[in-house]
C-alpha positions in Angstrom: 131.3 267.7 33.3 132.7 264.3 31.9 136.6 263.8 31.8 138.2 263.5 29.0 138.9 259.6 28.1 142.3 260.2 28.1 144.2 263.2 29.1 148.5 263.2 27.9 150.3 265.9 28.7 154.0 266.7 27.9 156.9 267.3 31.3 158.0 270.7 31.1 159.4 272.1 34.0 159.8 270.7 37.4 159.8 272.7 40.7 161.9 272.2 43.8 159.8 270.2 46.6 157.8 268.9 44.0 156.4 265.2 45.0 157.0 262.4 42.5 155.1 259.0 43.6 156.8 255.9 43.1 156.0 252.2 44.1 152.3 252.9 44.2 152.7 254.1 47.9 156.1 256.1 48.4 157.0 259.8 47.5 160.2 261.4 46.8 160.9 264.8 46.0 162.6 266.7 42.7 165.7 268.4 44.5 167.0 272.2 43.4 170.0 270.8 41.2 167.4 268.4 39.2 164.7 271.6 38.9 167.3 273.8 37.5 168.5 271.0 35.0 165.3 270.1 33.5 164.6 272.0 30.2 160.9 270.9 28.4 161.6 267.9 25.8 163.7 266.5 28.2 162.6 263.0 30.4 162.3 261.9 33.8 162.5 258.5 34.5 161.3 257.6 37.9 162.7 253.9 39.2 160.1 252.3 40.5 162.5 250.4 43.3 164.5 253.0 45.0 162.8 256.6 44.0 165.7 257.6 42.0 164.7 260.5 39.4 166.8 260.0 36.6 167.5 263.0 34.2 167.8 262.2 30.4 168.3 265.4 28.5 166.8 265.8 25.4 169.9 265.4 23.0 171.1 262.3 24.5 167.4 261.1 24.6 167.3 261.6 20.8 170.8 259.7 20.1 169.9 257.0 22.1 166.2 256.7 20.3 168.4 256.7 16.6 170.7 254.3 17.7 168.0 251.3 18.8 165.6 252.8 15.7 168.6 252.1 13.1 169.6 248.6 15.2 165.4 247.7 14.7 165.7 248.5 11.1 169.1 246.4 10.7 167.1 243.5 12.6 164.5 243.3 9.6 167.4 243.5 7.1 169.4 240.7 9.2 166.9 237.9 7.9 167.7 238.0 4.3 171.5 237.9 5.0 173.6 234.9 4.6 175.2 232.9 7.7 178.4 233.3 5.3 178.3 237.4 5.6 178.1 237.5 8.8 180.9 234.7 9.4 183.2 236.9 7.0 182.5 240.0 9.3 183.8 238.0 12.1 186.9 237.5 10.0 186.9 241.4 8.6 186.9 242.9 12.5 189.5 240.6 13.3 192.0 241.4 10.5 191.0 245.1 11.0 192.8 244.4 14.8 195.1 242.6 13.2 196.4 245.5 10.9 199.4 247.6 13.1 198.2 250.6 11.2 194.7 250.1 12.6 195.6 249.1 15.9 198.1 252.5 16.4 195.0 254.6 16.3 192.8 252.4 18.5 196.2 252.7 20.4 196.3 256.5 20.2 192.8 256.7 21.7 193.7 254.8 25.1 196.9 256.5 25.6 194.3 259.4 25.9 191.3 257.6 27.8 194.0 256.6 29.9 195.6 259.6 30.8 192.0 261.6 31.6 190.9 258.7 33.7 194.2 258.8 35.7 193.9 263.0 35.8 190.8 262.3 37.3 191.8 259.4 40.2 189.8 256.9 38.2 191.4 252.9 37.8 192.6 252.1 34.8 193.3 248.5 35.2 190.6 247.0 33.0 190.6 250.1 30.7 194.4 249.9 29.0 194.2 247.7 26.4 197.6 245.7 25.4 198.7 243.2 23.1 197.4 240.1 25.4 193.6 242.2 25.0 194.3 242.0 21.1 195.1 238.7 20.5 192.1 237.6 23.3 189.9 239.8 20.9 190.6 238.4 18.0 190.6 234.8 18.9 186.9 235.4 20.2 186.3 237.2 16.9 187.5 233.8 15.1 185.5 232.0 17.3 182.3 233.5 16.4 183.5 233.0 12.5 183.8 229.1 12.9 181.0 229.2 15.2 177.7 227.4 13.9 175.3 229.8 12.8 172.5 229.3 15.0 170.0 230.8 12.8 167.2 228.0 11.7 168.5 225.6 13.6 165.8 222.2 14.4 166.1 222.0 18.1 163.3 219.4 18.6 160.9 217.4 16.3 158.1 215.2 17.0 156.6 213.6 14.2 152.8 213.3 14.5 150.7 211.2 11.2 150.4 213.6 8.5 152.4 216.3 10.1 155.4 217.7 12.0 156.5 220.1 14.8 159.6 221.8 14.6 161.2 223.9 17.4 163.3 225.6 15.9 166.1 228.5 17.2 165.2 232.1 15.8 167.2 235.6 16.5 165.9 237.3 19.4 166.1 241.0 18.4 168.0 244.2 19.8 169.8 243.5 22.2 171.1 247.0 24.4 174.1 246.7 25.9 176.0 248.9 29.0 179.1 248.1 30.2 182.2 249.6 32.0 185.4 251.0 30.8 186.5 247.6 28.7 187.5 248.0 25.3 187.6 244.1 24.5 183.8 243.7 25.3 183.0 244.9 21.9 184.5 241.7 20.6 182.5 239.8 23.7 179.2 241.6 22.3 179.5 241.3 18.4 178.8 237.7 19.4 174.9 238.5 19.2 175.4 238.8 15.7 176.3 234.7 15.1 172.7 233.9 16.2 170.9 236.9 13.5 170.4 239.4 16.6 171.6 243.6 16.7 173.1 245.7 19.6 173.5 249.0 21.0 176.0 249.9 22.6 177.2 252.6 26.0 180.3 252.6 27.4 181.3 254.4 30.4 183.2 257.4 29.9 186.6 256.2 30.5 186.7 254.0 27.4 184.7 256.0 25.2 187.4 257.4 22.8 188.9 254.0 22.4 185.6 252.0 21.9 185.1 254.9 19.1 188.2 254.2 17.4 187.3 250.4 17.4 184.0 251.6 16.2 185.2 253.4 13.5 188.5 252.0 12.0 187.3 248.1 12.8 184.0 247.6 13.2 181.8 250.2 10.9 184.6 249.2 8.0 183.8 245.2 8.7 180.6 245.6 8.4 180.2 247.7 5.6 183.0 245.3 4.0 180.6 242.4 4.0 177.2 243.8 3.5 175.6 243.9 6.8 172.7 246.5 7.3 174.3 249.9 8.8 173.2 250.1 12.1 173.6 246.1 12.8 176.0 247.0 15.8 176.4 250.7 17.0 177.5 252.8 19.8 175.8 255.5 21.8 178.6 258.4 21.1 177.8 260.0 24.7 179.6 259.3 28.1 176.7 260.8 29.7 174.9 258.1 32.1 171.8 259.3 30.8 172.8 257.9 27.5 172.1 254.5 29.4 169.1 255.0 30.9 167.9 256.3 27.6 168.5 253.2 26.1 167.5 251.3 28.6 163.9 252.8 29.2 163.3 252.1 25.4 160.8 249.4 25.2 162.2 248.1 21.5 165.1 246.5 23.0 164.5 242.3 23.4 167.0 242.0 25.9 169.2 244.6 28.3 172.2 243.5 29.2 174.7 245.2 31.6 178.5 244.7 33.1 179.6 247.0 35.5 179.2 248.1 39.4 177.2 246.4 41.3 175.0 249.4 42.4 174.9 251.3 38.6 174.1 247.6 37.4 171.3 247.0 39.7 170.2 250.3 38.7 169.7 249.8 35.1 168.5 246.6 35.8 165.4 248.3 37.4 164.7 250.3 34.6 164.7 248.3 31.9 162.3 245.6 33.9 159.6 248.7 34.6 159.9 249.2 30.8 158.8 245.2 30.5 162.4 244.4 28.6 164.0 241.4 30.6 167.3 241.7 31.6 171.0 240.0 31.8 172.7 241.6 35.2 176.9 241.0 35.3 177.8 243.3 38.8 179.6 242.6 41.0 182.0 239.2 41.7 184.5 238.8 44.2 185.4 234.8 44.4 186.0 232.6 47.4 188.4 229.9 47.9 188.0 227.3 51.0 190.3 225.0 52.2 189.1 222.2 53.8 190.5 220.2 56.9 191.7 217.5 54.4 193.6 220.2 51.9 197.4 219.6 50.5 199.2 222.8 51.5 200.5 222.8 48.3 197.6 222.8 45.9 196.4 225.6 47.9 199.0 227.9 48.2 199.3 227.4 44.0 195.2 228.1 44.0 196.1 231.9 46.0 198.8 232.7 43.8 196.9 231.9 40.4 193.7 233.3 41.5 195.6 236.7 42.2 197.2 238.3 38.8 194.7 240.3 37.8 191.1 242.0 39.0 188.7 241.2 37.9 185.2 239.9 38.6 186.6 236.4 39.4 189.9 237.3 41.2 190.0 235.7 44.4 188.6 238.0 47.0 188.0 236.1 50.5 189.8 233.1 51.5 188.3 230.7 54.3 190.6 228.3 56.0 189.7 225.8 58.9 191.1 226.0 62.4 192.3 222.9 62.7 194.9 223.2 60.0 195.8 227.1 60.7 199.4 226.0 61.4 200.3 225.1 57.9 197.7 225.9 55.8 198.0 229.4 57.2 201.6 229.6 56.0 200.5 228.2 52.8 198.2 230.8 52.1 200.6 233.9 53.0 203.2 232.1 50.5 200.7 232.6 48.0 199.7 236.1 48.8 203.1 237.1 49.1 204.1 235.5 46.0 201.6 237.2 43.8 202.4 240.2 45.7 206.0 239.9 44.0 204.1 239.5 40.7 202.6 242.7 40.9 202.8 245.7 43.5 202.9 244.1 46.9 199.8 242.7 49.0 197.5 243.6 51.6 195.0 241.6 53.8 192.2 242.2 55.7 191.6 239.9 58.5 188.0 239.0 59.8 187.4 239.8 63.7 188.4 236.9 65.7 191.0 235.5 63.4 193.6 237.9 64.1 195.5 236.0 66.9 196.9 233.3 63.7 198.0 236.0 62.1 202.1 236.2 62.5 203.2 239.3 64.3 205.6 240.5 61.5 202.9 240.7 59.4 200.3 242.7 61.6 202.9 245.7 62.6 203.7 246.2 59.2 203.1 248.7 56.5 202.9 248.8 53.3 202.4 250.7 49.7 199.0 249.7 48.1 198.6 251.1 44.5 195.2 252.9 44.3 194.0 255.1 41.6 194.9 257.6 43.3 198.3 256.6 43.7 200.5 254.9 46.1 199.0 255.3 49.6 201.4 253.6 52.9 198.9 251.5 54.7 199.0 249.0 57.3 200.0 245.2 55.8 196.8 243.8 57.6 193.8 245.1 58.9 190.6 244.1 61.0 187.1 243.4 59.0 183.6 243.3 60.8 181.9 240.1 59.5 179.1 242.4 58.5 181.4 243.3 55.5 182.9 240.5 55.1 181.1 240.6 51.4 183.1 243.4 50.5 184.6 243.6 47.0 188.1 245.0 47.0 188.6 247.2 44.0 192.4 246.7 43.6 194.3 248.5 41.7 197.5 247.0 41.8 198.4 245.4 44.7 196.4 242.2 45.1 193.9 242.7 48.5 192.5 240.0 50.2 190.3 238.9 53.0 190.8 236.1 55.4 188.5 233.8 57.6 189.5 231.3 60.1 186.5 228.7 60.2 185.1 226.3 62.3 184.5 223.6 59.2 183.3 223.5 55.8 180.1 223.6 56.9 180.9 227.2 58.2 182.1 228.7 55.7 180.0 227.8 53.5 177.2 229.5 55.4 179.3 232.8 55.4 179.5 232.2 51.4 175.8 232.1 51.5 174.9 234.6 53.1 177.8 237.2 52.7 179.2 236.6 48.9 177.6 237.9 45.4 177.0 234.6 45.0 179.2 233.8 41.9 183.0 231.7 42.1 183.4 229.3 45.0 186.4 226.9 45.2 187.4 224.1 48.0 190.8 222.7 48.2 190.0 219.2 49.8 191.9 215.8 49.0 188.5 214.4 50.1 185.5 213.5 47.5 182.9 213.2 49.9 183.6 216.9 51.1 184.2 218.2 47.3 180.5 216.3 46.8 179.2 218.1 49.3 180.4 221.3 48.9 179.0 221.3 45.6 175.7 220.2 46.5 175.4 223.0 48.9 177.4 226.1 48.2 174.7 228.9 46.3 177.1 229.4 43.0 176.7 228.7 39.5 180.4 228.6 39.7 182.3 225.9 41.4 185.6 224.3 41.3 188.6 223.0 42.8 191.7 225.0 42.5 192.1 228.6 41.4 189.5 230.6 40.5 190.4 232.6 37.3 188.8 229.7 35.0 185.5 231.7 35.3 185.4 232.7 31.8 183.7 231.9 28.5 186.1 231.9 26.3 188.6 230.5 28.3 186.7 227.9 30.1 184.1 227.2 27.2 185.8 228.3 24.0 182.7 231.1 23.6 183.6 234.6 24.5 180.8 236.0 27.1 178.6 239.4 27.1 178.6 238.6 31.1 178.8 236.1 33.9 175.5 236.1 35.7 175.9 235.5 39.6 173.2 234.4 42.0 172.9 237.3 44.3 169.6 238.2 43.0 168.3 234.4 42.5 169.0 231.4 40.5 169.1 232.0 36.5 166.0 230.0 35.0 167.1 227.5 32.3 170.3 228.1 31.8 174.0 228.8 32.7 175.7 231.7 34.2 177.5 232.3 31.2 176.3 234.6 28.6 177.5 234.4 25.2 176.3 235.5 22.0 175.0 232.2 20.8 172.7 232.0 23.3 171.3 235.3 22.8 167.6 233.6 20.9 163.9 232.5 21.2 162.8 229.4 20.2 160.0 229.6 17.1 157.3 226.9 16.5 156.7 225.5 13.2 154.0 222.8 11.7 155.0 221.1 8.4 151.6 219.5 7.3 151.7 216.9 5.1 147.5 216.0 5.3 145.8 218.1 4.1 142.8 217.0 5.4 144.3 216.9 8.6 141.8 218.2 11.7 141.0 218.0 15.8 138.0 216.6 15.2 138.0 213.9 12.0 134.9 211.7 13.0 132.8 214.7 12.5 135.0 216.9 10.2 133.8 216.8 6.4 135.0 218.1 3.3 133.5 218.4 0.3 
C-alpha cells in the first residue's frame, strides 16, 4: 500500500515514559506532572538544544497568537502613517507619566506587585518603580520624539549612467519582546516604533499588574490619541511562562528580543532560533574592574564606590587587583566597598582561593547582615570562592556583594575575564597608555572603559534608551554594537531609480523597436 504524501496529525494526550526525540539523535522522556497537564489543543514545544518539553496551554497559546496577529495587522497599517504621529505618541505616553493622576494608579499597581513578590521571597529591587524611574522614562520617551525618523532614510547611493541605487533603511516588522520584572522597559521598547516597526510584549509575573496599568492608562490612551493602528504595541496579559514561549515559537515575529536570567534567556533564545526568527539575547552581566600595577589609589577606590549603588546588569561584580600593589591598592578598594556599603545596607565579599592571606584579619572574622529577598540573613563579612565560579553573578539585594582576585599582572586577569566573565563591562584603572591600549586590544568585551562601570547604558552613555545590552558570552555581535535601541531595530531595502529607459545588460545586442 502507498503512504499517504503527507500525514498531519493533531497532539492529544501524552503518556508518562513516552520518548520525545530531539537534536536528531537524543531522547527525552514526558514526565507524570507534564502527562497529567496536557489537555488536546494544547502545544509541546520540544527545544532542540537541551530536551526541555515546554507546555503551552491552549488559552495562553491563543492570547499569545492574537496579540502578534493584531501587532502583524498594525505593521501593514504603520506604512501609511506620518513620522509626525508617531513623534506625537512619544510626546502623548510621556505626558500620560507626567500626569500625578495617572501615575497614582501605575503607582497603586506596584505597591501590589511589590507586596506579592516580597510574600513570595522574590527581589524587588528592579521591580519598584520611583520618581528617578519616571523621569528616566520619560526623557527616553522625549528622546524617541526628537529622534530622526528613520523610516525612508537614503543610507547609500551610487549613481550609475541612466540610473540609481538607493539603499535605503525600511521597518523591520514585529518585534516580540520578554523581559523581567522592569516597569521602565516599556519606555526602552516603544523605541521600535521611531523606525515604523510593532512589538509584543511578556513580562514576568512580578511586574505584570504595573506594566498593565502603564498599558492601560499611558500607552493604549497615547496611541489611540494619535492615530496609531490598535495593536501597534501590546502586552501578553498572562504571567504564565508559557505566554513566552508562545510568542516566541511564533514564526511571524522579525526579531525576538529578551532581558532577563541568564538561563530563562538562553532558553527562549533557543526557541525562537528553531522557529527560524533571529534573536537579541540581554542575560546575564556582572562587570569587572582591574587595576593595574601603574593605578592611582584614588581613581580606583572612586571607580568601586560608583560602580556599586545599584544592581544591575553592569554593577561591578569582580574586582582584580595586582600583587604588587596589594598594600595600597588593597586598602583602596575596601574604602570603596565600605563606602558604598554606608550608601546602602552594608557589604559583603567573596574572596578567590589564594588571595585570602591580603585580606585584613578584622575583616575575615567578621559578620555581617546582607539584605536578601528573603530578608536580612547574618553572614560572614568575607568568604572563600573556588576559581571555577569565579563567574558567578551576585544577585544582591541590597547590600552591595563583590568578588576579589589578587593577580599576577594584567595579562592575568585578563585571561580570568576571558574565560570566566559573561563577557560584557571590563574596566582598568592604569595611569599607563600603553597598558590601557592593550587592555583594549585584548580583553573579549564590547564594553570597555576606564573608571566606573555604571556608564553601560544607552541612554545614559548614548542619549538612546536600549531594548538590551548584548554581551559576548555567546560570540561577537556581527555588524554592530552591543547596544540595542529602537532605531536600530530595521532592514535595509534596495531601490533602482531608472532614468533610461532603454537602459539594458547587454546594449550591443539589445534592440528595440
Amino acid at each position: 500500500m502507498k503512504p499517504p504524501e503527507k500525514l498531519i496529525a493533531q497532539l492529544g494526550e501524552l503518556a508518562p515514559g513516552m520518548p520525545i526525540v530531539f537534536g536528531g539523535d537524543k531522547v527525552t522522556f514526558v514526565g507524570e506532572g507534564l502527562a497529567e497537564a496536557f489537555a488536546p489543543g494544547d502545544r509541546l514545544v520540544i527545544v532542540q538544544e537541551t530536551g526541555d518539553l515546554l507546555h503551552i496551554p491552549a488559552a495562553i497559546q491563543h492570547l499569545a497568537e492574537a496579540g502578534v496577529s493584531r501587532a502583524v495587522e498594525a505593521f501593514g497599517a504603520l506604512g501609511s502613517v506620518q513620522d509626525q504621529a508617531i513623534s506625537d505618541f512619544f510626546e502623548a505616553f510621556a505626558s500620560a507619566l507626567e500626569d500625578n493622576a495617572v501615575w497614582s494608579r501605575i503607582l497603586e499597581a506596584n505597591t501590589r506587585d511589590v507586596a506579592h513578590a516580597q510574600a513570595r521571597g522574590r527581589s524587588t529591587t528592579r521591580l519598584t518603580v520611583s520618581e528617578t524611574m519616571r523621569r528616566d522614562m520619560m526623557s527616553g520617551l522625549r528622546a524617541w520624539r526628537d529622534a530622526p525618523a528613520g523610516r525612508g532614510e537614503v543610507l547609500e547611493r551610487l549613481n550609475h549612467t541612466g540610473w540609481t541605487v538607493e539603499q535605503v533603511k525600511a521597518p523591520l516588522g514585529v518585534v516580540g519582546f520578554v523581559f523581567e520584572g522592569r516597569p521602565n522597559v516599556f519606555a526602552d521598547a516603544a523605541g521600535v516604533l521611531r523606525t515604523g516597526n510593532t512589538a509584543v510584549f511578556r513580562i514576568g509575573s512580578d511586574a505584570l499588574g504595573t506594566a498593565q496599568a502603564i498599558v492601560d492608562h499611558a500607552l493604549n490612551p497615547a496611541l489611540a490619541t494619535c492615530g496609531l493602528p490598535d495593536g501597534a504595541i501590546s502586552l501578553i496579559p498572562s504571567p504564565d511562562h508559557a505566554a513566552g514561549w508562545a510568542l516566541f515559537s511564533d514564526p511571524r515575529l522579525a526579531l525576538a528580543v529578551a532581558r532577563g536570567s541568564g538561563a530563562a534567556v538562553a532558553q527562549l533564545g533557543a526557541i525562537a532560533r528553531q522557529t527560524g526568527t533571529p534573536v537579541s539575547l540581554h542575560g546575564t552581566g556582572g562587570a569587572w574592574l582591574v587595576a593595574d600595577v601603574s593605578a592611582n589609589a584614588e581613581r580606583f577606590a572612586a571607580a568601586v564606590y560608583h560602580s556599586l549603588d545599584r544592581k544591575v546588569c553592569n554593577t561591578l561584580n569582580v574586582c582584580c587587583i595586582v600583587r604588587d600593589r596589594a598594600h595600597d591598592l588593597l586598602p583602596a578598594f575596601l574604602q570603596g566597598l565600605e563606602a558604598a556599603g554606608k550608601r546602602r545596607d552594608g557589604c559583603k565579599l567573596h574572596v578567590l582561593a589564594g588571595s585570602e592571606d591580603f585580606i585584613p584579619d578584622d575583616w575575615r572574622g567578621a559578620e555581617t547582615d546582607v539584605v536578601r529577598p528573603e530578608g536580612v540573613q547574618r553572614e560572614p563579612r568575607v568568604e572563600i570562592l573556588a576559581q571555577d565560579d569565579l563567574g558567578r553573578e551576585w544577585e544582591w539585594e541590597g547590600t552591595p556583594e563583590v568578588t576579589l582576585a589578587l593577580v599576577n599582572d594584567l595579562a592575568e586577569a585578563m585571561a580570568l575575564f576571558n574565560r570566566y566573565s559573561p563577557r560584557l563591562v571590563a574596566s582598568l584603572i592604569a595611569e599607563d597608555t600603553s597598558a590601557q591600549t592593550r587592555f583594549f586590544a585584548t580583553i573579549d568585551a564590547p564594553f570597555t572603559g576606564d573608571g566606573f562601570t555604571r556608564w553601560v547604558d544607552g541612554q545614559f552613555a548614548l542619549a538612546r534608551p536600549e531594548l538590551g545590552l548584548s554581551n559576548w558570552e555567546s560570540g561577537r555581535l556581527f555588524a554592530r554594537g552591543g547596544v540595542l535601541a529602537g532605531d536600530g531595530v530595521f532592514t535595509v531595502k534596495t531601490r533602482v531609480l531608472q532614468s533610461d529607459i532603454n537602459l539594458d545588460r547587454n546594449p550591443e545586442t539589445a534592440k528595440w523597436p
